[in-house]
C-alpha positions in Angstrom: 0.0 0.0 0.0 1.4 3.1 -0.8 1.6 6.3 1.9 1.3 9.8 1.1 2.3 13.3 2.8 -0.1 15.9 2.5 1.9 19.6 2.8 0.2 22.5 3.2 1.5 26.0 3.8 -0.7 28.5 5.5 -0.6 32.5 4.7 -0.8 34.8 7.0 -0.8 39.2 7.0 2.8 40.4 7.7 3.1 42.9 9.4 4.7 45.4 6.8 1.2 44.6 4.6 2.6 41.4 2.9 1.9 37.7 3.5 4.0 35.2 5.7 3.8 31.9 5.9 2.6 31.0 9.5 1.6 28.0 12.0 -1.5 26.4 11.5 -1.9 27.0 15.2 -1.9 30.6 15.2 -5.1 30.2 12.7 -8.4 31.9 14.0 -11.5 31.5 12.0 -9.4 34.3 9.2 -9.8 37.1 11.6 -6.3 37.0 13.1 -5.6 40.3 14.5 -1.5 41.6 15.3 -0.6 43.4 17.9 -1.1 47.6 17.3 -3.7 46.4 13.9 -5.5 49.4 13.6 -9.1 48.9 11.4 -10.3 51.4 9.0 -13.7 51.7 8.9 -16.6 53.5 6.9 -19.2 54.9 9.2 -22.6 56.1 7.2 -24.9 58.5 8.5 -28.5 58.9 7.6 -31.5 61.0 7.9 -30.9 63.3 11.1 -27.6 61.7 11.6 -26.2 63.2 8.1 -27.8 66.6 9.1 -26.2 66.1 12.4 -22.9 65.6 11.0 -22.9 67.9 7.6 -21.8 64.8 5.4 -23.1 61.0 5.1 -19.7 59.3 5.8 -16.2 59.2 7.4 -13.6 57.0 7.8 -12.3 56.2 11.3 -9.4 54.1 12.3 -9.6 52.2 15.3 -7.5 49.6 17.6 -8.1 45.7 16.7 -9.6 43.8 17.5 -12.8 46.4 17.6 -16.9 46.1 18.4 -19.4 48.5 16.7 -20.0 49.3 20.5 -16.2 51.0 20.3 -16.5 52.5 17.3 -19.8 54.2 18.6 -17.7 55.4 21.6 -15.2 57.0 19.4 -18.5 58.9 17.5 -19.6 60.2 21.0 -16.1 61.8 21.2 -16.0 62.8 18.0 -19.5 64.3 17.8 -21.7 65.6 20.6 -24.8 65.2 19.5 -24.9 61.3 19.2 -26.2 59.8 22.1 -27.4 63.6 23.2 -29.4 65.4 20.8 -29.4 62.2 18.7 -30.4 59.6 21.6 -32.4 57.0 19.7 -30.7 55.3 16.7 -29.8 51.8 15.6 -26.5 50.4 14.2 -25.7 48.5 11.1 -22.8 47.0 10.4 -21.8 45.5 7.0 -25.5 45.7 6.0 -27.0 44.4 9.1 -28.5 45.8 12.1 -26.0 44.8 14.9 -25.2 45.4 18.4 -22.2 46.9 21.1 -20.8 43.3 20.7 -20.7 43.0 17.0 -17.5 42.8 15.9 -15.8 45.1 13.1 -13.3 44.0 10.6 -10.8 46.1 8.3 -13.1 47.5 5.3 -16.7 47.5 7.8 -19.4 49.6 7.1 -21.1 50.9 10.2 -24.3 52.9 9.8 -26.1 55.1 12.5 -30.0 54.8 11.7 -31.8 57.1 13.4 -35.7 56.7 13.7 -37.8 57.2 10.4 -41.6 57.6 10.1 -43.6 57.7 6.8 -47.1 56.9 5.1 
């Protein structure tokens, strides 16, 4: 009977951008994070919330691993209003309402929804 040896090389982000090869035991589900990873993120404003702001996006970098609940912490700094004048919203991340414990990747989309009525 004949044997065989199955090689397999695994890729992993470098830290300078590029790929590496890496242990199959440092593997997590693809979401591997390095140390001082920062994620760049789109956040999207509607209705109120663009008005609020005075434009319908930004990018905003944050530490990784991240949650949609610190990226909203970095809005409050960044803008008064949310959480204030703007008290009642909802969060969407990638496309998907979400919560504080959803977590962000490099390239997300978050949204801020505020409250909408129509007929």
């Amino acid at each position: 009977m004949d044997s065989y040896s199955v090689f397999a090389l695994f890729f992993c982000h470098g830290r300078e951008g590029g790929f590496t090869v890496c242990n199959p035991g440092e593997l997590n589900t693809g979401n591997r994070m390095m140390e001082n990873e920062t994620l760049e993120i789109r956040v999207l404003f509607f209705a109120l919330a663009h008005e609020l702001a005075g434009e319908s996006s930004i990018e905003l970098s944050l530490p990784a691993p991240a949650t949609a609940g610190d990226a909203e912490d970095a809005l409050k700094k960044r803008y008064e209003w949310l959480g204030e004048r703007l008290s009642s919203y909802r969060i969407a991340v990638d496309e998907e309402f979400g919560g504080k414990d959803t977590p962000l990747r490099d390239g997300s989309e978050l949204a801020i929804i505020p409250p909408v009525s129509g007929g």
